[in-house]
N, C-alpha and C positions, 0 to 999 in steps of 0.2 A: 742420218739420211732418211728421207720418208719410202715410204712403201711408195712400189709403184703400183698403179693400179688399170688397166686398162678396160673401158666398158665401151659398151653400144650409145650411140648418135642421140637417141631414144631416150635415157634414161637421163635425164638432168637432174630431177630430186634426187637421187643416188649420187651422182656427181657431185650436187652441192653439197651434202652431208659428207662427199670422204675429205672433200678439200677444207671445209669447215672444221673438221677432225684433222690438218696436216695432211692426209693422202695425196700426193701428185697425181693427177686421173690427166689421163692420155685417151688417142681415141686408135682404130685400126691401122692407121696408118705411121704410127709413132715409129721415129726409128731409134731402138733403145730395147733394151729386155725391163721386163714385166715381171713382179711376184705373183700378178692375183689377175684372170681373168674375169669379169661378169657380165653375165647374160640373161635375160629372159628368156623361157621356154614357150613364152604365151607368144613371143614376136619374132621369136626366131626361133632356129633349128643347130642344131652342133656340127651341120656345115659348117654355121656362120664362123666356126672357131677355126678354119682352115686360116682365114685374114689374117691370124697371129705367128702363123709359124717361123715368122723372123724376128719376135720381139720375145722369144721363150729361151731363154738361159739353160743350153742344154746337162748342165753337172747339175743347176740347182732345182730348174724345173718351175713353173707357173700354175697354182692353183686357178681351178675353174670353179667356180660357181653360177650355178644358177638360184638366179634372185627371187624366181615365183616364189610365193607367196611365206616372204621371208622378210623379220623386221631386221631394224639394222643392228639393231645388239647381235642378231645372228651371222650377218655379214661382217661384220668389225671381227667376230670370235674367229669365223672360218679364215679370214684373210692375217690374223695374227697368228693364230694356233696353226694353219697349213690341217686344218683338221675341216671334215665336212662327211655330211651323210652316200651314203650309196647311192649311185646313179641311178640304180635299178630298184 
């Protein structure tokens, strides 16, 4: 079964690379739970992540990443591994 992945309106190159990869990419409104949320920090704000709180699998939980200035081997790693840098 693919990751799910849920990102911003915004990000189409992103999009096409995870579904090009298998990724099922969903948008805020998806009604379903989510492994991976992404986001830009240059277009948006971690308000924007409030949108998701009904597609977050509360036992297993949804990775957040932010995408600035991040290629996608970096995004593939964090969204497989559940592993990502310090927010701060």
């Amino acid at each position: 079964m693919p990751k799910v992945v849920a990102v911003q309106n915004n990000l189409k190159s992103i999009e096409n690379e995870l579904v090009s990869r298998g990724y099922k990419v969903v948008y805020e409104n998806y009604e379903g739970t989510v492994d991976a949320i992404l986001y830009d920090s240059d277009q948006s704000s971690l308000s924007y992540l409030g949108n998701f709180d009904n597609v977050i699998d509360m036992d297993k939980g949804a990775i957040v990443i932010n995408i600035k200035n991040k290629h996608m081997d970096e995004i593939i790693y964090a969204i497989e591994k559940r592993a990502y840098e310090s927010l701060f």
